[in-house]
C-alpha positions, 0 to 999 in steps of 0.5 A, a space after each residue: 500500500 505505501 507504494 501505491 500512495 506515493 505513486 498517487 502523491 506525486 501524480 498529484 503533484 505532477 497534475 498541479 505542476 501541469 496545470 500550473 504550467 498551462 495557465 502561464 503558458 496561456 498568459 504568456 501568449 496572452 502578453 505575446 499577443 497584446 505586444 504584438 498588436 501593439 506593434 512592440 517587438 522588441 526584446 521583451 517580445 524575443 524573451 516571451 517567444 524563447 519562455 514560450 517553447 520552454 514551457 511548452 517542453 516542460 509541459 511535454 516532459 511533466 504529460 509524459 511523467 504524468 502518463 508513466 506513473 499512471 502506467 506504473 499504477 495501472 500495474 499495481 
């Protein structure tokens, strides 16, 4: 039983680091937006474009964290 309790704490975890990470995901390309119509792009634009594909890959890496530990659960 402790194993299947820590699998499922740190699925937890992983779920809100997700959708932590979606919802600046979403404000950043809300800010991109707005810099765009706004016609600044400068720096900050350049910087909010690299945040931008770094959160994206680290969406990518915590899904698929997410998909082996529901494996590994599913196998308990």
């Amino acid at each position: 039983m402790p194993k299947l309790d820590e699998i499922k704490a740190r699925l937890d975890w992983l779920k809100e680091l997700f959708k932590i990470l979606v919802a600046v995901l979403v404000a950043d390309v809300a800010g991109l937006s707005k810099l765009y119509l706004d016609a600044s792009i400068g720096i900050l634009f350049y910087s909010g474009i690299v945040v931008l594909g770094i959160l994206a890959i680290a969406g990518v890496i915590v899904s698929r964290k997410i998909e082996i530990h529901l494996i590994e659960l599913r196998d308990i």
